[in-house]
C-alpha positions in Angstrom: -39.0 -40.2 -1.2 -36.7 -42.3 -3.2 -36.5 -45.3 -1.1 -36.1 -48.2 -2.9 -34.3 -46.3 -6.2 -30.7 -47.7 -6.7 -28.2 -45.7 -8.3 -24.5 -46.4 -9.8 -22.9 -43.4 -9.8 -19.8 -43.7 -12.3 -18.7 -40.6 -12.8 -16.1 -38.5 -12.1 -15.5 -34.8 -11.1 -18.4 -32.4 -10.8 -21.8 -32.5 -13.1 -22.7 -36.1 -13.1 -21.7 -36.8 -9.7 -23.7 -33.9 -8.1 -27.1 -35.8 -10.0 -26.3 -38.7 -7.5 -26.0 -36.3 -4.5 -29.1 -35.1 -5.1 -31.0 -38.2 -5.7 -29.4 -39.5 -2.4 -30.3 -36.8 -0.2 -33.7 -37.8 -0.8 -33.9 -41.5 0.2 -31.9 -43.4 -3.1 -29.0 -45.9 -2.3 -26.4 -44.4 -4.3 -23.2 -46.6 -4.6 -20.0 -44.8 -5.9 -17.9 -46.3 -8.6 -14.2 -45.4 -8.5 -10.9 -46.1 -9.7 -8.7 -48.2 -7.4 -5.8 -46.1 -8.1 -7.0 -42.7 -6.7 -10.5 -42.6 -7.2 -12.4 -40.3 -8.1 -9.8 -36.9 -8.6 -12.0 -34.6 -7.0 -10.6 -36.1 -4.0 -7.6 -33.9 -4.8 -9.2 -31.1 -6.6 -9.8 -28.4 -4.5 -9.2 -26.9 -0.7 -7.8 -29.8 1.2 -7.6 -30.0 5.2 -5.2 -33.3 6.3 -5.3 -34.1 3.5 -8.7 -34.7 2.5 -10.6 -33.2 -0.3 -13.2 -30.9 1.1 -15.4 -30.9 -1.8 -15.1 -34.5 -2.2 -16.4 -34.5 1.8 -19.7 -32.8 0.3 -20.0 -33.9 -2.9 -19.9 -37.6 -2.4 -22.4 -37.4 0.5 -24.6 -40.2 1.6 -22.4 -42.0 -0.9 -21.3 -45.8 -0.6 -17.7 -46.1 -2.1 -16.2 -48.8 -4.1 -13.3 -49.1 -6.2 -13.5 -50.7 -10.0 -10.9 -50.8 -12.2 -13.2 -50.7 -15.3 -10.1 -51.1 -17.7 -10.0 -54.7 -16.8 -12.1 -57.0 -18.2 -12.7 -58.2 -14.8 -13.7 -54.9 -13.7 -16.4 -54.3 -16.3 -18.0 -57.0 -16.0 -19.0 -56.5 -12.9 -20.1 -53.1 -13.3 -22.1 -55.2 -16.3 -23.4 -56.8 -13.1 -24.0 -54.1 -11.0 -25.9 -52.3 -13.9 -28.1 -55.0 -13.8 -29.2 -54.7 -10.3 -30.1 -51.0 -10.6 -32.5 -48.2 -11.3 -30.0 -45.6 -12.6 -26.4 -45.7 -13.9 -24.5 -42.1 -14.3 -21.6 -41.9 -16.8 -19.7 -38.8 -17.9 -17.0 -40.9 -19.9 -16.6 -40.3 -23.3 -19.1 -42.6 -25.6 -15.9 -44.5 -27.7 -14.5 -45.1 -24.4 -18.1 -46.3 -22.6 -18.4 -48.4 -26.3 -14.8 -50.4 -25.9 -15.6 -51.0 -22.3 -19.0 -52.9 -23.0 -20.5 -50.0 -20.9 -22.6 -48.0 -23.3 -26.7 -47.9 -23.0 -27.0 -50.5 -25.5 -24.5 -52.8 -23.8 -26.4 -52.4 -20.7 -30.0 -52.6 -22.3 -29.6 -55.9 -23.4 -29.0 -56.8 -19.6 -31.9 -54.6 -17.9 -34.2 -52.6 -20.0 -35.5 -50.8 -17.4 -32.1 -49.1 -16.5 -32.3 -45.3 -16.7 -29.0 -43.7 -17.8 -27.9 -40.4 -17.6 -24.7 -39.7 -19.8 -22.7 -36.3 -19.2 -20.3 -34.8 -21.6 -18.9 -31.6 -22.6 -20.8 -31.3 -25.8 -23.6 -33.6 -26.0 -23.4 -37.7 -27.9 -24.1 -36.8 -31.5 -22.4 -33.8 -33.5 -18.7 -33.6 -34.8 -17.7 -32.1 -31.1 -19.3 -35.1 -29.2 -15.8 -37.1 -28.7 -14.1 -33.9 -27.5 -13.3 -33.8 -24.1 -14.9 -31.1 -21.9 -15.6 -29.2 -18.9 -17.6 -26.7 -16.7 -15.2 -23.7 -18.1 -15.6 -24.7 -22.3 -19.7 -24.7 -21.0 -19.8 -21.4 -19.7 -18.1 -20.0 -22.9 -19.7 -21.6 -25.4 -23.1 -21.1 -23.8 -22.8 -17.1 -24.2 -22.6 -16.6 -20.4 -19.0 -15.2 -20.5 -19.5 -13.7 -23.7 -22.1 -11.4 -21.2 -20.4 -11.1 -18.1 -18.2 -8.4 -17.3 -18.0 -4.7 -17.4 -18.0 -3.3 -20.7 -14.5 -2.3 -21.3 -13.3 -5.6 -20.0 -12.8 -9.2 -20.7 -15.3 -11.8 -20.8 -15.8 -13.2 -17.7 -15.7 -16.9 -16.1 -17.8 -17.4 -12.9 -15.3 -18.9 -9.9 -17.6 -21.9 -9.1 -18.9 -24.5 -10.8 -21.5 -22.9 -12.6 -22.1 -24.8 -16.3 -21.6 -28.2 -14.1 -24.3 -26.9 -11.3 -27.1 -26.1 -13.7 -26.4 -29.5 -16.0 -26.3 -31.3 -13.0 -30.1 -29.6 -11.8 -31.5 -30.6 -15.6 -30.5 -33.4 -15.2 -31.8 -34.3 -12.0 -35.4 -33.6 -12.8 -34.5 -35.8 -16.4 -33.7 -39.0 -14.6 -36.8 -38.3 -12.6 -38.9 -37.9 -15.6 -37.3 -41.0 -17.0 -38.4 -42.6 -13.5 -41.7 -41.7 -13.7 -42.3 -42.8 -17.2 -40.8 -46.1 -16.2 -42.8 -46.9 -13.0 -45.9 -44.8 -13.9 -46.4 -45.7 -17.8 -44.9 -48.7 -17.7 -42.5 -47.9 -20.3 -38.8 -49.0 -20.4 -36.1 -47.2 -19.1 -33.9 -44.7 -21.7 -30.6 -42.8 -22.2 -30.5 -39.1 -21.2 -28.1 -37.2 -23.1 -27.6 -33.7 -21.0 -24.2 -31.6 -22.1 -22.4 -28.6 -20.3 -23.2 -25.9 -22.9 -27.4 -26.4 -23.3 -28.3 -26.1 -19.8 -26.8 -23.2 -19.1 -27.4 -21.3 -22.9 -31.3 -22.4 -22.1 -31.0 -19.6 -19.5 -29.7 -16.8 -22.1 -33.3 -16.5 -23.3 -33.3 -12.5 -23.9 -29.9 -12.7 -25.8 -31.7 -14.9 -28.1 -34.5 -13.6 -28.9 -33.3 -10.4 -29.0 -30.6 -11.6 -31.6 -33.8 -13.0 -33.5 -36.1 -10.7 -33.6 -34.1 -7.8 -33.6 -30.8 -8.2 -35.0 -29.4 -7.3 -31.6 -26.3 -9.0 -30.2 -26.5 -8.1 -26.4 -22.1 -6.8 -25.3 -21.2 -6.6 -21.9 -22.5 -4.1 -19.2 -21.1 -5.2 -16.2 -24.0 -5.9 -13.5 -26.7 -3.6 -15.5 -29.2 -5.2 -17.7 -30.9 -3.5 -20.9 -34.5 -4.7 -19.8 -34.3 -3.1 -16.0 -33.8 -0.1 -14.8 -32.5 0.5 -12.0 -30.6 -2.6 -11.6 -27.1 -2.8 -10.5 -24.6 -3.1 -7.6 -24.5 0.3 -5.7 -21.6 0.9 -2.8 -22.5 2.7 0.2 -20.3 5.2 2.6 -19.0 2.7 4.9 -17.5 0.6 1.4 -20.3 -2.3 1.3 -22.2 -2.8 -1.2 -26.4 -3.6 -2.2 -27.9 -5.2 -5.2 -31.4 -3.5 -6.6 -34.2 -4.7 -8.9 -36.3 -2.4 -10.5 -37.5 -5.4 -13.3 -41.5 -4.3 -12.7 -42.7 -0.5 -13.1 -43.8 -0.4 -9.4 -40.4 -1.5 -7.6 -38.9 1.4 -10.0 -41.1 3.7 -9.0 -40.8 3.3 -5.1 -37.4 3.9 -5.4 -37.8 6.6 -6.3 -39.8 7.6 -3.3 -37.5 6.3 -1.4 -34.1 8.4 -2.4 -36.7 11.7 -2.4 -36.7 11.7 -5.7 -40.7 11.4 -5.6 -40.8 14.4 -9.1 -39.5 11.3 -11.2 -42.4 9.3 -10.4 -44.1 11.7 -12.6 -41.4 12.7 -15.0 -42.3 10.5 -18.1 -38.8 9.8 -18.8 -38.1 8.1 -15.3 -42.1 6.5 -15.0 -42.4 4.9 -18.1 -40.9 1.6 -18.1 -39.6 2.3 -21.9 -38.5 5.7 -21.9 -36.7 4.9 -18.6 -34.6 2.0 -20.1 -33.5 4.9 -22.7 -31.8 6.8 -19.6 -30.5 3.8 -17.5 -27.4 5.6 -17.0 -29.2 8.6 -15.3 -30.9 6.4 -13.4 -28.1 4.5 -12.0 -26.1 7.9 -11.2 -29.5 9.1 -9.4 -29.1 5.8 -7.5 -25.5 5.6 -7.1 -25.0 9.0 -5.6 -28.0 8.6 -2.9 -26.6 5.3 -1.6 -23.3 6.6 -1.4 -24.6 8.9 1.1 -26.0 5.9 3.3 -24.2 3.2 5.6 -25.5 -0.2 4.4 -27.7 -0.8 7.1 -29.4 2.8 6.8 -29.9 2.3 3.2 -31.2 -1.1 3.4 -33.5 0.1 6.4 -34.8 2.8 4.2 -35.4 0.6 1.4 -37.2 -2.3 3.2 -39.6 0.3 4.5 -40.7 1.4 1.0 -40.3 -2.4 -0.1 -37.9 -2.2 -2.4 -36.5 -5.0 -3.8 -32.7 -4.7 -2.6 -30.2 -6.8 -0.7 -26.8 -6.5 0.5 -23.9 -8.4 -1.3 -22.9 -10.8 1.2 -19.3 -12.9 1.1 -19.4 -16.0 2.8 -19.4 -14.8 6.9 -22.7 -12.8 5.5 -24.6 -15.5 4.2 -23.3 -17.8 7.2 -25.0 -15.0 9.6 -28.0 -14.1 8.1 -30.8 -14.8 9.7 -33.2 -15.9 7.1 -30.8 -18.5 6.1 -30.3 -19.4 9.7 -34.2 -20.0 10.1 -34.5 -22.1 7.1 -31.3 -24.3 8.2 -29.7 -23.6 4.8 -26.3 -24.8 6.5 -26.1 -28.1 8.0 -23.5 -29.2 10.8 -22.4 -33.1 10.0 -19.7 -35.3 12.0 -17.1 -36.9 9.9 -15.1 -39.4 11.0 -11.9 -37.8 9.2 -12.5 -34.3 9.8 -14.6 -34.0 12.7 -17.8 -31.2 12.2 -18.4 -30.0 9.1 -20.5 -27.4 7.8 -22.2 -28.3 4.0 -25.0 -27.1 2.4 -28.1 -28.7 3.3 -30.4 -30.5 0.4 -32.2 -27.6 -1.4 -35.8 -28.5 -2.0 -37.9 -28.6 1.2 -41.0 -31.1 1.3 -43.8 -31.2 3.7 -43.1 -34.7 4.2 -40.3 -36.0 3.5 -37.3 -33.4 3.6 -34.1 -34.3 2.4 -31.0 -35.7 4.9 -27.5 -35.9 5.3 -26.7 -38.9 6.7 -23.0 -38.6 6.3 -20.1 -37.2 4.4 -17.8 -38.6 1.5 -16.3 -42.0 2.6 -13.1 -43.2 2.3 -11.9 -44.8 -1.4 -13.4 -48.6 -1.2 -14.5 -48.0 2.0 -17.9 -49.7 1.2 -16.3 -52.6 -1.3 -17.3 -55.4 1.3 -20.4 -54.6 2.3 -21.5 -53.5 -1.8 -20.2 -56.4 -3.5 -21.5 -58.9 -0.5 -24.7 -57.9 -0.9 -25.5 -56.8 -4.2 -23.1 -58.9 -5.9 -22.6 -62.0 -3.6 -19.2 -62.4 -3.2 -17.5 -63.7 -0.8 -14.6 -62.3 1.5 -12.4 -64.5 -0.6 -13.4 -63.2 -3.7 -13.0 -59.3 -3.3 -9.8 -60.5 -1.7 -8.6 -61.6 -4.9 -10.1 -59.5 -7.1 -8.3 -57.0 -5.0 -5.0 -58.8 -5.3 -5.4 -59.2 -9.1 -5.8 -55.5 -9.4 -10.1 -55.4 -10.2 -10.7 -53.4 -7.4 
């Protein structure tokens, strides 16, 4: 669907990059900029197998690779050029740094006015935080998410993934689209999207807000309960696994309660009443508790999905790998890499009637693509990237 949409992905790491990865599983060229001496370091970051970063190996999918050394003058200059020749450019260097390189959005306005660029930081371009450097971790603390996570006797809580860079990266996704479409559909020029690891993610945190607003309240820690559902938590059955209940509308409540044999607080006020039953979440959850301890896993889930109630089990990875809804909707790919042989990645998450997403291959090699990019984009000769090369540029 995006056939014909070029984009320079810059960046480094995990937010910005993942925007590219996204806009390449659906048809754009995406040409990845990196440092000659390295590259980009979540090469190195992570589980490695021979060697080879295995994030980088999904991350960087679809991706051509090039190496820049944009601290030569040389080397920005011809990301000036590159610039130039595209739809999109994605930075997440800090803006004094972008400003010395000659790489800023008004540097590269004055070349192409139509270029799109999305610019990632930890805190945003304007405010006294905006030259601090950041990442996913200062996102999720700042944003009240850790602040919220945890049980209530305990410490805040990180997530161990990249949460604050996931949900930037999906904002920001659907802003460079929107900046597209205005572009191509208005006829307007292209602009600068400022998108930061703290927003994204505190945009989610809606109750805590308002509650805090309108009520004075400042939401603490409850582990996996919630004050506006009841029952909702994590409940362990006899054979030590675990399931995950709902009961956010009165209805789904209410049937479990038929289906523990509990059916005389379906017309107990306290337990029926959506209000009155938040009041006595804790006697709901030991209600819950204790009848799923009595079940196996399957025989509670069995029991459950015949009164449609809206729990699942907590799966670790062999789980999700194995279920079979997942397996129908091919949520898991299988692609050959050259380096690593089959390798098993997420498959693009949006599904289209007509034009589904692809993985044509997995991260390349550092420069593999510097040839073939700067030939044909660029027009430089063998000779050239030879010495640009030998001069250090690339």
């Amino acid at each position: 669907m995006l056939d014909g949409i070029r984009v320079i992905d810059f960046a480094t790491l995990a937010a910005a990059p993942l925007v590219a990865t996204y806009l390449g599983e659906f048809g754009a060229e995406v040409i990845k900029v990196e440092d000659p001496n390295g590259g980009d370091p979540i090469r190195s970051w992570g589980s490695q197998r021979n060697g080879v970063g295995l994030m980088w190996k999904s991350i960087s999918r679809n991706k051509r690779s090039i190496t820049l050394n944009l601290r030569h003058a040389e080397g920005q200059e011809l990301a000036r050029r590159l610039a130039v020749e595209a739809d999109v450019v994605i930075v997440n260097t800090r803006p004094h740094t972008l400003r010395r390189w000659g790489l800023d959005y008004e540097r590269l306005r004055e070349a192409n006015d139509r270029i799109v660029m999305l610019h990632i930081t930890g805190f945003g371009l304007s405010g006294p935080k905006s030259e601090r450097p950041g990442f996913g971790t200062l996102g999720e603390a700042m944003s009240g998410f850790a602040h919220l996570t945890g049980e209530a006797d305990g410490p805040p809580t990180l997530p161990p993934f990249m949460l604050a860079d996931g949900v930037a990266s999906l904002n920001a996704a659907y802003a460079v689209m929107m900046a597209l479409y205005h572009r191509d559909v208005h006829g307007a020029s292209g602009q600068l999207i400022d998108v930061n690891l703290i927003d994204p993610l505190a945009r989610l945190l809606e109750q805590t807000l308002l509650s805090h607003d309108q009520l004075g309240l400042t939401p603490q820690r409850a582990g996996n309960r919630w004050d506006i559902s009841a029952p909702r938590n994590t409940y362990q059955a006899s054979d030590g696994k675990w399931l995950a209940m709902s009961g956010s509308s009165p209805t789904l409540a209410l049937r479990v309660f038929q289906a523990i044999g509990r059916a005389d607080l379906v017309t107990d006020a306290d337990f029926s009443d959506p209000q009155r039953r938040l009041a006595r979440a804790a006697e709901v959850d030991a209600v819950v508790a204790e009848w799923v301890a009595g079940q196996t896993l399957s025989d509670a889930m069995a029991i459950f999905d015949a009164h449609e109630v809206a729990a699942a089990p907590v799966y670790d990875i062999a789980d999700l790998l194995a279920d079979e809804q997942l397996k129908h909707r091919e949520v898991f790919v299988a692609v050959d890499d050259d380096e690593l042989g089959p390798m098993t990645v997420q498959a693009p998450v949006p599904r289209f009637s007509s034009a589904p997403g692809r993985v044509e291959h997995l991260g390349p090699r550092l420069g593999e693509h510097n040839t073939a990019v700067y030939g044909e984009i660029l027009g430089l000769s063998q000779t050239d990237i030879d010495n640009l090369r030998t001069d250090g540029v690339l």
